[in-house]
N, CA, C and O atoms as a MOPAC input file, in Angstrom:
PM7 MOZYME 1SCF
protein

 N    -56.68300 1   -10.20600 1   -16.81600 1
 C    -55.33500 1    -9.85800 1   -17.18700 1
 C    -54.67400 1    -9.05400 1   -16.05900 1
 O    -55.26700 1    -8.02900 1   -15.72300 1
 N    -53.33300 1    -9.41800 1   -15.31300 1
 C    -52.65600 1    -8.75400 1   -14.86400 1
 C    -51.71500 1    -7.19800 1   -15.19800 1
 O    -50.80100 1    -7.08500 1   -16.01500 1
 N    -52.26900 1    -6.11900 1   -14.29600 1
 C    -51.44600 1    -4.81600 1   -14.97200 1
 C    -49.93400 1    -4.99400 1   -14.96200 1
 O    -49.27000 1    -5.97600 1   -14.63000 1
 N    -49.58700 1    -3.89500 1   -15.37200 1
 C    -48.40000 1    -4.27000 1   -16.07900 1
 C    -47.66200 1    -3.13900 1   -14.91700 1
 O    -48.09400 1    -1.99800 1   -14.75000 1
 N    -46.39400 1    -3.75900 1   -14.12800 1
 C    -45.47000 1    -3.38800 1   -13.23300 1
 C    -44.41100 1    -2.27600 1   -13.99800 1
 O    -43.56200 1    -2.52900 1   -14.85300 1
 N    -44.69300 1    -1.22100 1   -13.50700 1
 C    -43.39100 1    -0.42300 1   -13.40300 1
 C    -42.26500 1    -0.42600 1   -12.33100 1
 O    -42.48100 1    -0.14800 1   -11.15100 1
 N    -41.10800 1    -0.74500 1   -12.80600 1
 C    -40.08100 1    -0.75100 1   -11.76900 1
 C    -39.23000 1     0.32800 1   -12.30200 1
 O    -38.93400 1     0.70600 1   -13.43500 1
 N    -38.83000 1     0.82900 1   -10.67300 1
 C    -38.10900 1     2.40200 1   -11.15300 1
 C    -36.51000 1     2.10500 1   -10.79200 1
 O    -36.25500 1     1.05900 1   -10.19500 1
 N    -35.84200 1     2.66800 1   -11.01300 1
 C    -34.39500 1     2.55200 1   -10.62500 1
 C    -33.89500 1     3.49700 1    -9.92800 1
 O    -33.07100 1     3.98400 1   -10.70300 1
 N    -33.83300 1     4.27500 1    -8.65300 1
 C    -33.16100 1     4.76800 1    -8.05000 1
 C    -31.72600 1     5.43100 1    -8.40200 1
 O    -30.83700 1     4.80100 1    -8.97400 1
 N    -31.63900 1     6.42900 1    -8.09700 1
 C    -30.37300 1     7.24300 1    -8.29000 1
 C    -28.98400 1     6.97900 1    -6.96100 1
 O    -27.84600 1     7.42900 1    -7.09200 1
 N    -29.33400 1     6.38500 1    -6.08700 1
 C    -28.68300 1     5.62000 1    -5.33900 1
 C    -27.88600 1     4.50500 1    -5.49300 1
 O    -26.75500 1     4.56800 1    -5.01200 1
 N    -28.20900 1     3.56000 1    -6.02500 1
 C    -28.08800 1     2.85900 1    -6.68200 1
 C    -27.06100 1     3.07300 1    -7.78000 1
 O    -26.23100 1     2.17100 1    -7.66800 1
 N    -26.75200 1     3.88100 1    -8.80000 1
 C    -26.60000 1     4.50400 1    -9.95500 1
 C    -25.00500 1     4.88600 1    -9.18400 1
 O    -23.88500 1     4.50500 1    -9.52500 1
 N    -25.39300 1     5.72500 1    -8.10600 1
 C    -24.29300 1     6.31000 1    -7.42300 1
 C    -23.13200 1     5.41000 1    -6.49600 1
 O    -22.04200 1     5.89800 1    -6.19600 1
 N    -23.44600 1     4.37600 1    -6.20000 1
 C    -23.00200 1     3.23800 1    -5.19100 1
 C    -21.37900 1     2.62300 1    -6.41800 1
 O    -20.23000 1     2.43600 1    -6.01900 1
 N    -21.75100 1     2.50300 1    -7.46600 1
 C    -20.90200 1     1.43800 1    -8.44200 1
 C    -19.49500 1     2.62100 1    -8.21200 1
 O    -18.52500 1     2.45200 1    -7.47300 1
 N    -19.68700 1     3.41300 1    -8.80600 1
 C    -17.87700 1     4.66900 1    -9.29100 1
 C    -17.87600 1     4.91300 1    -7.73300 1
 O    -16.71200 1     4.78100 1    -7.35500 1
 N    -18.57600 1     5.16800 1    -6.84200 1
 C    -17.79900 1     5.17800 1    -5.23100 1
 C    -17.46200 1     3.74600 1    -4.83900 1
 O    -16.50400 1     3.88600 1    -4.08000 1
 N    -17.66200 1     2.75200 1    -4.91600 1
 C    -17.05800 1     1.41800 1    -5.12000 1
 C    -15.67700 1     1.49600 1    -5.44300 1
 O    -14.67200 1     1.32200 1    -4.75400 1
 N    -15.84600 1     1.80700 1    -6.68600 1
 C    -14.59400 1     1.88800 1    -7.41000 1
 C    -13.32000 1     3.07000 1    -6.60600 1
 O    -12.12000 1     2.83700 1    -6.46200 1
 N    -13.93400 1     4.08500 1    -6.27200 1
 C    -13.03300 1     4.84700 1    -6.12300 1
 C    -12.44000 1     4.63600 1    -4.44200 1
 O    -11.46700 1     5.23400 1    -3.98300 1
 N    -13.07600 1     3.89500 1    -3.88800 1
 C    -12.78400 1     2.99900 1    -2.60300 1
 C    -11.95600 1     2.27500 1    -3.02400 1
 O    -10.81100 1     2.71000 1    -2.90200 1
 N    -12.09200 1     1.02000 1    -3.63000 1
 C    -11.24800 1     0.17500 1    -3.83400 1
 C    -10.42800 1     1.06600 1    -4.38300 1
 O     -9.89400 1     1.45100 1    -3.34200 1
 N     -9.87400 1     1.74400 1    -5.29900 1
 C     -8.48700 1     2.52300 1    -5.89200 1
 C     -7.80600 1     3.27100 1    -5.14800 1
 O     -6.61400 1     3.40700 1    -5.42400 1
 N     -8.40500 1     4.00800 1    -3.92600 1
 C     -7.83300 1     4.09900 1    -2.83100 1
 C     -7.34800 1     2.91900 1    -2.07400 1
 O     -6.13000 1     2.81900 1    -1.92600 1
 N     -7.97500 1     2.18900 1    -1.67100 1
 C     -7.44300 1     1.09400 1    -1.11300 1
 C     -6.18700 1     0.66900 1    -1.80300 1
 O     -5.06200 1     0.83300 1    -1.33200 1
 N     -6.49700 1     0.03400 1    -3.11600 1
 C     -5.08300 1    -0.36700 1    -4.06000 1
 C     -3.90400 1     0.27200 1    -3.70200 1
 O     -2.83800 1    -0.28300 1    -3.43800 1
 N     -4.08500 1     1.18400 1    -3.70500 1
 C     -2.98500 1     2.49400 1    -3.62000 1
 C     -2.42700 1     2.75800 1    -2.12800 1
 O     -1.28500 1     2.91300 1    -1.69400 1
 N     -3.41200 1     2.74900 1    -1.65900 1
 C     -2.95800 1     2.72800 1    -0.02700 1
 C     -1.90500 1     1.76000 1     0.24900 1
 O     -0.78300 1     2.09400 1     0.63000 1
 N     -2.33000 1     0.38100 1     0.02700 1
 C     -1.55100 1    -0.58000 1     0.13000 1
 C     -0.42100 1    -0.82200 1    -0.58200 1
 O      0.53300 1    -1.33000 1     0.00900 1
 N     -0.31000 1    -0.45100 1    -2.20800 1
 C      0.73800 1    -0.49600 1    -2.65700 1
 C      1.96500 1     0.21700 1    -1.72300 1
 O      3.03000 1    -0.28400 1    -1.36100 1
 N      1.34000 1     1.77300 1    -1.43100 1
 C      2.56600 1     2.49800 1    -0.87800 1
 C      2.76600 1     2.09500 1     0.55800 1
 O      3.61100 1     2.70300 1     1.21600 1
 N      2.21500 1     1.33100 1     0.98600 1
 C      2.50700 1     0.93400 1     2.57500 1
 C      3.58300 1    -0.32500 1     2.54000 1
 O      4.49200 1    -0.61600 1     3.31700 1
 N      3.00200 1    -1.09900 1     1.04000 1
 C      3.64400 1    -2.24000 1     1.01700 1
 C      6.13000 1    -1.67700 1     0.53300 1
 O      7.24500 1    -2.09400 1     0.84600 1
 N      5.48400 1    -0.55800 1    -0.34400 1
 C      6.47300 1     0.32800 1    -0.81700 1
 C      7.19000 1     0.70500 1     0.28400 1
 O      8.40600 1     0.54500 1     0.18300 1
 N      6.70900 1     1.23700 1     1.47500 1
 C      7.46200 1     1.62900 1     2.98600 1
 C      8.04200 1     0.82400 1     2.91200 1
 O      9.18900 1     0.92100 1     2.47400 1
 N      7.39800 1    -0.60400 1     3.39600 1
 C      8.08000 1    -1.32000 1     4.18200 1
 C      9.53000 1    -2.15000 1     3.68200 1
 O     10.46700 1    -2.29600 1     4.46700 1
 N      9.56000 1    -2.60200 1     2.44200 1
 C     10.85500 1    -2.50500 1     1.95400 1
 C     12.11300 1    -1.56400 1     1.71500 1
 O     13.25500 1    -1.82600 1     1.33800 1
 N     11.39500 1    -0.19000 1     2.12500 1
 C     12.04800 1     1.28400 1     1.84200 1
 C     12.80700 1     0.91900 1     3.04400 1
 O     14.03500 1     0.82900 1     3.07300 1
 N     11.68300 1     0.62700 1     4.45900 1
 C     12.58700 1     0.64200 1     5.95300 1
 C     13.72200 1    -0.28500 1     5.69900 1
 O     14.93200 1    -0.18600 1     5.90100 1
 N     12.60800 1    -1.65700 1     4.95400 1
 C     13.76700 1    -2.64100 1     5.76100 1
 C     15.29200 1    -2.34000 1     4.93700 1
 O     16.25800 1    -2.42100 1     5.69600 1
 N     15.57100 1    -2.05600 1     3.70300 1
 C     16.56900 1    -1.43000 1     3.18500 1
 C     17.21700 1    -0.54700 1     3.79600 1
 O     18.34300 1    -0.84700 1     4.19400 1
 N     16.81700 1     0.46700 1     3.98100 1
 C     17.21200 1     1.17000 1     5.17900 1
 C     18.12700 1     0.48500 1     6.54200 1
 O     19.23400 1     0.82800 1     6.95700 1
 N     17.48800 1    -0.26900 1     6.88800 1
 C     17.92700 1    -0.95500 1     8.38100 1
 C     18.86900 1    -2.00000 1     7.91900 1
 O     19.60300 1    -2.46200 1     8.79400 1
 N     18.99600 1    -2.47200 1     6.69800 1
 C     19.89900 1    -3.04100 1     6.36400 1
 C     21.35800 1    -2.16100 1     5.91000 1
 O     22.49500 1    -2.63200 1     5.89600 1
 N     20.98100 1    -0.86200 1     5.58000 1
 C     21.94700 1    -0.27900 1     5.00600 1
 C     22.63700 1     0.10500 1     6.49900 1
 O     23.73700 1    -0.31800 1     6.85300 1
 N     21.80600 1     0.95600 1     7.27300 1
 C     22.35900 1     1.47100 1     8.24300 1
 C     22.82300 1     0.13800 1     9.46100 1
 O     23.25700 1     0.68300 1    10.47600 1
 N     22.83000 1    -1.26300 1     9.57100 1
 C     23.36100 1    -2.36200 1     9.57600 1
 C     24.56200 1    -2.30800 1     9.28700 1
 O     25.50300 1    -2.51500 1    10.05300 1
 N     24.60200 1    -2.03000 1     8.17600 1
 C     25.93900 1    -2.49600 1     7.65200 1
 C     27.25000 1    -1.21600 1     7.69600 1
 O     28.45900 1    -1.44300 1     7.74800 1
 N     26.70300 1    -0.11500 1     7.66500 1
 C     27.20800 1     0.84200 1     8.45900 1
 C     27.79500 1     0.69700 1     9.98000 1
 O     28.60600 1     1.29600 1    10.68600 1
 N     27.16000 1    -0.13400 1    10.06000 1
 C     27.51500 1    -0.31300 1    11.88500 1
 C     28.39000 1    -1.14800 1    11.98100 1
 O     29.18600 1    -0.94500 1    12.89800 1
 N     28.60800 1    -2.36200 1    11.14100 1
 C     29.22900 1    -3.05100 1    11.23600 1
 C     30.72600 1    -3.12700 1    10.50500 1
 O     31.75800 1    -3.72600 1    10.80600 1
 N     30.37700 1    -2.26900 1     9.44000 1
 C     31.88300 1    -1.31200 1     8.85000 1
 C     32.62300 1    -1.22300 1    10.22900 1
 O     33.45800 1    -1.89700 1    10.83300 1
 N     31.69300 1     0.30200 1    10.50400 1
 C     32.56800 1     1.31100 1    11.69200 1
 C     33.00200 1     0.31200 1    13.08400 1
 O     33.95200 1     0.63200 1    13.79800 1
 N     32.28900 1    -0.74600 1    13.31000 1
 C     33.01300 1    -1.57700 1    14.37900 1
 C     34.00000 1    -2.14200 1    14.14100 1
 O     34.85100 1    -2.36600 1    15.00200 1
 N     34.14400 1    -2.64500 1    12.40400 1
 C     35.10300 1    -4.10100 1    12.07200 1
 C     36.61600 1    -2.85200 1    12.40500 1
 O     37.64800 1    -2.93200 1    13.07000 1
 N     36.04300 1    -1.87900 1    11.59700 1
 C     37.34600 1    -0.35400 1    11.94100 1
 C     37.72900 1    -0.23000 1    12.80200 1
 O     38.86900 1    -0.68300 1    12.90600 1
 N     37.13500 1     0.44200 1    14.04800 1
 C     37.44800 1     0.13700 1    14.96100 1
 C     38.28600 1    -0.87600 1    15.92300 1
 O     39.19200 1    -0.40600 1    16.61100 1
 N     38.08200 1    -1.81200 1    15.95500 1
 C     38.85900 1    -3.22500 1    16.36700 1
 C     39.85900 1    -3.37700 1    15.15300 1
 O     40.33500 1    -4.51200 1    15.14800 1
 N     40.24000 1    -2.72900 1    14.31000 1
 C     41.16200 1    -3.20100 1    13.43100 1
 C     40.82500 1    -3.87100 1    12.10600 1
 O     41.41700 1    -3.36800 1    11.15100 1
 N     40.09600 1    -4.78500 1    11.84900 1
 C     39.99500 1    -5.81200 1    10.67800 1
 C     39.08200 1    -5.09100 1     9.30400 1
 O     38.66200 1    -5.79500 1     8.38600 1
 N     38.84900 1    -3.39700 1     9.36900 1
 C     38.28600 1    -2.31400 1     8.00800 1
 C     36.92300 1    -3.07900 1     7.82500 1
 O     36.36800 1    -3.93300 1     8.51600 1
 N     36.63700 1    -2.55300 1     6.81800 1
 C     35.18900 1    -3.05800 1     6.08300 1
 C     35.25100 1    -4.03200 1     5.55900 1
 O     36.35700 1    -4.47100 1     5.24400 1
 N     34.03000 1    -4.76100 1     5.26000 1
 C     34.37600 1    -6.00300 1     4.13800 1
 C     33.38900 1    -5.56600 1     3.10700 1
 O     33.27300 1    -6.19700 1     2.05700 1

């Protein structure tokens, strides 16, 4: 008859899964708000765009549209 195997489970292991997690939820988050910038800029560069193009149409005469 073959003895009978104990297998142990490590506390490493145990510890690896919720730092997983809390990596990826950083990550999530990271990216959401980066993705959040970048429409913030481009709004931005559109607003201040159109600012520019006010104060020129003024300038030369023909106002804002």
């Amino acid at each position: 008859m073959e003895p009978l195997r104990v297998r142990c489970v490590t506390i490493r292991h145990q510890r690896r899964i919720p730092m997983f997690q809390k990596v990826t939820t950083v990550v999530l988050i990271g990216t959401a708000l980066v993705l959040a910038a970048c429409n913030t800029v481009r709004g931005a560069a559109r607003d201040v765009n159109s600012v520019a193009n006010c104060t020129d149409n003024t300038i030369h005469g023909s106002g804002c549209r």
